[in-house]
N, C-alpha and C positions, 0 to 999 in steps of 0.2 A: 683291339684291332677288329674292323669289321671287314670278314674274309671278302673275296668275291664270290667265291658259293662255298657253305659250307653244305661239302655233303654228307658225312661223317650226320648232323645235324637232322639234315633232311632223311636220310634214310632210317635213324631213327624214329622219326616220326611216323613212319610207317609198322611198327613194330605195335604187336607180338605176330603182327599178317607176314611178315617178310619170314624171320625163326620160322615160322608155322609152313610156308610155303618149303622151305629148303630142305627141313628137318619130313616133310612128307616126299619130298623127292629121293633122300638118301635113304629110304626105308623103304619104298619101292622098289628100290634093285635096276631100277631104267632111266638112262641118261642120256639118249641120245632117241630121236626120232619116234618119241613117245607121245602119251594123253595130253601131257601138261601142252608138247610145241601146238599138237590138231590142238585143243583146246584156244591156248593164244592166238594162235593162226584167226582161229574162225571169228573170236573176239572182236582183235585189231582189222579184220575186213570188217566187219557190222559197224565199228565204229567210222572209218577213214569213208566208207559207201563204197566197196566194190566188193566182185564177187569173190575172188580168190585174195589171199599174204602167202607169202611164200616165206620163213626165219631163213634166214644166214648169216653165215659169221659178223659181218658188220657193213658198215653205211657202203664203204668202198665197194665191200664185193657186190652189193646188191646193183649200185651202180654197172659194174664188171657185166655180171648175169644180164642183166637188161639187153645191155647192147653188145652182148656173146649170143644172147640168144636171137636176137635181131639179124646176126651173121648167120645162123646155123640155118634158121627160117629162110632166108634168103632175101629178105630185108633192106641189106645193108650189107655190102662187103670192103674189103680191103684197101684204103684210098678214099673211101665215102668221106665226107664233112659230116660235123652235129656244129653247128652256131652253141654258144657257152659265153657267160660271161667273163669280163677280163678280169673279174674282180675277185672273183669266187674262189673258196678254198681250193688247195691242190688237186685235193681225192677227184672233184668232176673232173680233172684234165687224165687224169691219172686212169679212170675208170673208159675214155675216150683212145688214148695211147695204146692203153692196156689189148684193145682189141683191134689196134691198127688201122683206127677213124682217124680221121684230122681234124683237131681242133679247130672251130675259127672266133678268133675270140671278138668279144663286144661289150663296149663301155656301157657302163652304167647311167642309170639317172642316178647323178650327186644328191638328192633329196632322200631318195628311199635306198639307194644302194643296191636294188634289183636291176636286171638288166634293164635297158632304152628298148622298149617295142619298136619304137619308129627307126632304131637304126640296124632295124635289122636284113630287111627287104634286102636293102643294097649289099651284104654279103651272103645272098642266095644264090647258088652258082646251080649248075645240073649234076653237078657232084653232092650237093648238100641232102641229107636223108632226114636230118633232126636237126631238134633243135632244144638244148638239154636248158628249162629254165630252176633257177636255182633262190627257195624261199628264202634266201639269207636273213638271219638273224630274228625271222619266225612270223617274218610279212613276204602275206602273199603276191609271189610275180606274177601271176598269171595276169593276162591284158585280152580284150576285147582281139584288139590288132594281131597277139599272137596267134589267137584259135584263126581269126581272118587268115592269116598266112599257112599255117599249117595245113589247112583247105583248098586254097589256093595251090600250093606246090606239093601237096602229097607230103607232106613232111609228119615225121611221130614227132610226138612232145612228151619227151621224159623231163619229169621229176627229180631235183633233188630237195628231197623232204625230208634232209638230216635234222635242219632246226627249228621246225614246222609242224610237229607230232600238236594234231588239236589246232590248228588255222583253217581258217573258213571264207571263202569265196561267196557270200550269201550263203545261200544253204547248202552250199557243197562243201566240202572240205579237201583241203591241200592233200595231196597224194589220191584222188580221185580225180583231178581235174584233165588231163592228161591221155598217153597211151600207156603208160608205167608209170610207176616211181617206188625211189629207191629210198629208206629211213634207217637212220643210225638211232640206236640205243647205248650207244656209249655214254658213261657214267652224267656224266655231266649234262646231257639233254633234257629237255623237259619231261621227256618219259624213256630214264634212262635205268640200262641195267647195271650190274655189280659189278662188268665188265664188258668184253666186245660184244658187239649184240645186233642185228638189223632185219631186215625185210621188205619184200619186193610187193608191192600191191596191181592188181591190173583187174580190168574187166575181160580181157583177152583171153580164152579159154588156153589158145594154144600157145603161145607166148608163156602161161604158166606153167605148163607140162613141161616144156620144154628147160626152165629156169630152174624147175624144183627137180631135173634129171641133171643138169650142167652142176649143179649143186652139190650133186651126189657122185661124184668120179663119171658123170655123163651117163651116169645109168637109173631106169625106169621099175627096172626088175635085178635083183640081187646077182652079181658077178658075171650079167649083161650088160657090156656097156657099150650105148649106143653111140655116145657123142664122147670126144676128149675134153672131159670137164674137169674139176679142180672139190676137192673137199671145203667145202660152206656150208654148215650146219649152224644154226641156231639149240643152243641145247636144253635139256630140259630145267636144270635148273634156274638159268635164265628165262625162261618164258614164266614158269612161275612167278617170279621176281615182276617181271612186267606186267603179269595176271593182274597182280595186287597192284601194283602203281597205276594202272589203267584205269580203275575203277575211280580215283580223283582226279585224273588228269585236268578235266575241264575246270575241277573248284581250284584246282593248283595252278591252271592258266590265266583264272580270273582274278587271282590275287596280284601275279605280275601284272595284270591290267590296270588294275587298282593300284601299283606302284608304278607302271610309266606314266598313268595320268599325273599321279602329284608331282611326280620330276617335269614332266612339260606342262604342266601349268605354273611350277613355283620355280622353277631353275631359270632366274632373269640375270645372265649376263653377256654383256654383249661380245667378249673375246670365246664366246662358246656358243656354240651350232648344234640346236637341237633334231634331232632324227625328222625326219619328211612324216607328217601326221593330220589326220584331221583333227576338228576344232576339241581341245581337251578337256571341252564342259560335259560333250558327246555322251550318253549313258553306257556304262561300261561295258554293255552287251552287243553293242554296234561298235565299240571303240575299234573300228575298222580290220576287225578278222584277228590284227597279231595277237599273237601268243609272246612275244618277247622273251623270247630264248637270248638274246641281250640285248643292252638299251645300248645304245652306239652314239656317245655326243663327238662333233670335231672339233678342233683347234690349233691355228696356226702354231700353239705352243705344245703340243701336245708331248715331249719328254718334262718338260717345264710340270704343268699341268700331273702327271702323274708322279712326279718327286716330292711335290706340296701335299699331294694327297696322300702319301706313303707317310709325309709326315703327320699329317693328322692323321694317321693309323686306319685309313680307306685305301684297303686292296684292289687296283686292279687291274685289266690287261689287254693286251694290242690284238684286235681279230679285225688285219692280219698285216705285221710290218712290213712283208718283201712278197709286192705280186706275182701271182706262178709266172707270167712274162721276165721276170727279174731274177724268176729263181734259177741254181747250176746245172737242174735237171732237164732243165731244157734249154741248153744254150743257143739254141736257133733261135731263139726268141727273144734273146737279151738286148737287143740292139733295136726290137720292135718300141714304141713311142704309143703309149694310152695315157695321155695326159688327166681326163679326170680319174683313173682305174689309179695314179701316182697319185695323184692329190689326196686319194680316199686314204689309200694305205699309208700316206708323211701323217694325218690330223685325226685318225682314227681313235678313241680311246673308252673302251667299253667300262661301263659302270656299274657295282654291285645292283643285281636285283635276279628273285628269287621267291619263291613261294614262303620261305618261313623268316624272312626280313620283315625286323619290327619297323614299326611306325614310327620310334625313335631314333632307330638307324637312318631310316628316310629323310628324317628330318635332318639328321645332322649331314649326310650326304650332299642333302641339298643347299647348308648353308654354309658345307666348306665352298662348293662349288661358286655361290652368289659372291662369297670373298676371296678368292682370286683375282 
């Protein structure tokens, strides 16, 4: 069987640095709000380009924090709009709700699966404050058009750079591009930890203070609390854990590179739709920014499609069958119609790849795939 990640796998490979990392935190005596988090903090800012990371519990709350703090600032209040895509995991609606914004959602380019720049203009209202763009699946959204808009209307451009840790805008990188953004290290990331895990990056001096206080029960100074904030901590053994993974991230992003080029250049069939990409001859280092945190092929058969490759003993999985408009948690929205945002999530079907997938697994991936 070749898993869809195995990480079990992967995180051994990181070893005796991982042991070495946790076993120096438990004999420390300090677990919380320690060297190891300032240590990774300051790290994960040098790498992403900004000044301040703020650790918290995970992708969600960072998202949460971002636009809590946006309310406290005064930002952005109660009724505000953030534009988000229709397509996008839960957690960004979730993190928009959460503080009493209004989502407005917006279809995708069917190519890339990032939000459409161009359809955005037309739901900018004078309610609107943001405009939350979302690197799905580890390519970069950012567009010319959006900073245009953003400029235009006073709008912030939060991040989410859950699955983007190590994607590059030219020489900038995702989670800097922005007024925020907000990164998951849940296990399965490309730079993920042993468990929950995230962080909030900005250049925004105050914006940070303010997120690293909401963090902390709203407080700045011990059993002062300034603001009604919520416990989100990033812990010490975790940062350690992401200490040591950071240090490969890039060699570990260029290997997934190296395995979506072979799939989009040798995966020829025509009942299957390969991801929106430039030319796959491209030298690996420009292969256009993603990191491929997953390869994402369609097809109009896609349970079909995933039963034949179960049988050939290729694992893998749906990111994401029932759109947040489709979902129960928001039944005001059920009855809404995003006709590519449906089409994306009926033919969606993500494909093993991963930093420690052999060259023989690739191969055979690729030519269950050609024989369908």
């Amino acid at each position: 069987m070749i898993k869809f990640l195995d990480l079990k796998a992967i995180n051994d490979a990181f070893d005796p640095e991982l042991s070495q990392a946790v076993n120096r935190v438990l004999k420390s005596g300090w677990y919380l709000l320690g060297q190891e988090v300032k240590t990774f903090e300051e790290e994960y800012a040098a790498y992403i380009g900004t000044r301040h990371c703020v650790g918290v519990a995970n992708g969600l709350d960072a998202l949460r924090l971002i636009l809590g703090a946006y309310t406290v600032i005064g930002v952005m209040k109660e009724g505000d709009e953030i534009i988000v895509p229709a397509n996008t995991y839960i957690a960004s609606m979730l993190a928009i709700t959460e503080n009493r914004l209004t989502p407005v959602l917006v279809e995708p380019d069917i190519s890339t699966f990032n939000i459409d720049p161009f359809l955005i203009e037309a739901k900018i209202t004078c309610r609107t404050k943001g405009v939350m763009i979302v690197h799905l699946y580890g390519q970069n959204a950012m567009h010319p058009e959006i900073k245009r808009l953003a400029e235009k209307y006073d709008l912030k451009i939060i991040e989410d750079n859950a699955q983007a840790q190590g994607c590059y805008d030219h020489a900038k990188r995702t989670g800097s591009l922005g007024h925020a953004a907000g990164h998951s290290f849940y296990p399965g990331k490309n730079l993920g930890a042993l468990g929950d895990a995230g962080a909030v990056t900005t250049n925004d001096d105050q914006l940070s203070t303010v997120i690293r206080a909401l963090g902390n029960y709203g407080s700045k100074q011990k059993y002062v609390n300034e603001f009604q904030g919520l416990n989100s901590r990033l812990d010490e053994i975790q940062a350690a854990i992401l200490g040591v993974k950071l240090k490969r991230l890039d060699s570990d992003n260029n290997r997934r590179r190296e395995v979506a080029r072979y799939y989009s250049a040798n995966i020829k069939n025509s009942k299957i739709i390969l991801p929106g990409i430039p030319d796959p001859a491209m030298k690996i280092e420009v292969f256009e920014g993603h990191i491929w945190h997953l390869y994402v092929i369609r097809t109009a058969e896609r349970d079909r499609l995933q039963e034949y490759l179960a049988e050939k003993g290729i694992q893998t999985l749906i990111h994401y069958p029932i759109p947040p408009h489709k979902q129960s948690a928001y039944p005001d929205w059920n009855s809404l119609s995003f006709p590519i945002t449906e089409k994306i999530h009926r033919e969606v079907l993500s494909i093993p790849i991963s930093p420690i997938l052999k060259d023989e697994e690739v191969c055979r991936i690729t030519e269950a795939l050609n024989a369908y």
